[in-house]
N, C-alpha and C positions, 0 to 999 in steps of 0.2 A: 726706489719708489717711483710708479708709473700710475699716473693718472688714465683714469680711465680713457676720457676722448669724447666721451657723452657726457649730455647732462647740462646744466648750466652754475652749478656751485663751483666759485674755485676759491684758490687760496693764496692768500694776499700775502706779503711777507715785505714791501716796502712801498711807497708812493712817491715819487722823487721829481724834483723838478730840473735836475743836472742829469742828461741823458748820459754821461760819462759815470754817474755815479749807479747808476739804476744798471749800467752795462757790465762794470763792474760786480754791481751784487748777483746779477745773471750768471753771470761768468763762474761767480763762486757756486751760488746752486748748482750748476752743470757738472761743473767738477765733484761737485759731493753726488752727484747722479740723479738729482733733478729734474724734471722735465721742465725748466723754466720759460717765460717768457713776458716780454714786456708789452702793455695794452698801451694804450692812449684815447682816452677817455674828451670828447669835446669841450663836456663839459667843466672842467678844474682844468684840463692843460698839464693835469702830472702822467708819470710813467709810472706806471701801476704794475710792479715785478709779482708776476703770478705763476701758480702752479696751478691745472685745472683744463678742462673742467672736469667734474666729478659727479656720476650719478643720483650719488646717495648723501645726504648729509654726514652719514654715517661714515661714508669714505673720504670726506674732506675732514670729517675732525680727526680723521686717525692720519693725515696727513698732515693737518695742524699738528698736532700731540709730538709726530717724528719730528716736525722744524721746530720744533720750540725745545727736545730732546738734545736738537742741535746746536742750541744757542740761538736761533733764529726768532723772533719777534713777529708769530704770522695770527692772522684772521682768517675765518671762515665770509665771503661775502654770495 
């Protein structure tokens, strides 16, 4: 699964305030084939493990749907 590259929807799959743990969940995405990566957002100060972004709403839920197919606990934002 390959996120498009456009767009502004992506998909959320942790918010973490230990950068060793957010590197960690990264790490797993990648390996399951992912295009992961971690944000940092000013405002809260968490690391925000994202896949994205994604044109279409329609192509973030169907990338929700595969992480959560995977055990993964993800949002569309």
């Amino acid at each position: 699964p390959v996120a498009s590259g456009t767009g502004h929807l992506v998909v959320q799959v942790a918010a973490d305030s230990r950068k060793g743990d957010a590197d960690m969940l990264m790490s797993a995405l990648k390996r399951h084939g992912y295009n992961a990566a971690i944000h940092q957002s000013p405002q809260d100060k968490l690391l925000h493990v994202q896949i994205g972004p994604f044109a279409t709403k329609q192509d973030a839920d169907a990338m929700r749907k595969k992480l959560i197919g995977d055990g993964y606990n993800a949002i569309v934002k």
